[in-house]
N, C-alpha and C positions, 0 to 999 in steps of 0.2 A: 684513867690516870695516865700522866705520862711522865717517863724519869726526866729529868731536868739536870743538864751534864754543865750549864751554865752557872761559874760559882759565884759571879755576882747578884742574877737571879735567887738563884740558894740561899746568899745572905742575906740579902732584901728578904724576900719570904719567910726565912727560915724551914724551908721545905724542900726536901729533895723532888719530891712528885708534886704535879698541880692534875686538877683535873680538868678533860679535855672534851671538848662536842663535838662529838664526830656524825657528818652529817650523810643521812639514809636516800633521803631525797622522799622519804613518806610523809604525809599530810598527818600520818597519826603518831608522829613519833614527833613528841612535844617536851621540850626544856621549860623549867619554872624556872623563874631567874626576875631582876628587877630592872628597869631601862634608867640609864642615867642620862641627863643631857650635859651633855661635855662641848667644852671650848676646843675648835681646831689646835691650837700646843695643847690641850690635856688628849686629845687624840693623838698625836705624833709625839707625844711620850709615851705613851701605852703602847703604837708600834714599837718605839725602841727598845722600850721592855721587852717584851715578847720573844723570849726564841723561835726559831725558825719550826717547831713543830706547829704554832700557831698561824695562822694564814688568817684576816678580818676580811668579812662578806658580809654585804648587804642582806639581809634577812626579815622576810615580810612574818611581821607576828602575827598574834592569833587575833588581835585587834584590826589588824589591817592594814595598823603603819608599820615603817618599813625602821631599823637599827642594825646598827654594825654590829656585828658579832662575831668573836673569836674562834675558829673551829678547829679541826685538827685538821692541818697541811694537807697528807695524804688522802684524805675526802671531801676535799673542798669543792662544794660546784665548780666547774668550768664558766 
């Protein structure tokens, strides 16, 4: 989880913590989660959304295709 110091976030959510994927770079360290397919503006609103602890990266699932995905700043692949 990560505190979330953004009060418009806060009030959108209604949540002071969201939780966050913080990424290992392990092959066995796997998120369940659902893919959505999004329109380029529903993608660069969800950046604007986003505080800055969230950083979005390209991420090959366990299928093989490849989604954006939100992770936590500080452990973002390079």
């Amino acid at each position: 989880m990560v505190r979330i110091e953004d009060a418009d976030v806060v009030a959108t959510s209604g949540k002071t913590h969201h939780p966050i994927v913080r990424f290992t770079g392990k092959q066995s360290d796997l998120v369940v989660g659902t893919v959505f397919e999004v329109t380029d503006t529903e993608i660069a609103q969800a950046d604007a959304y986003e505080v800055d602890a969230y950083q979005r990266v390209l991420a090959k699932l366990a299928s093989g295709k490849q989604a954006w995905v939100y992770v936590d700043a500080r452990f973002a692949p390079a």
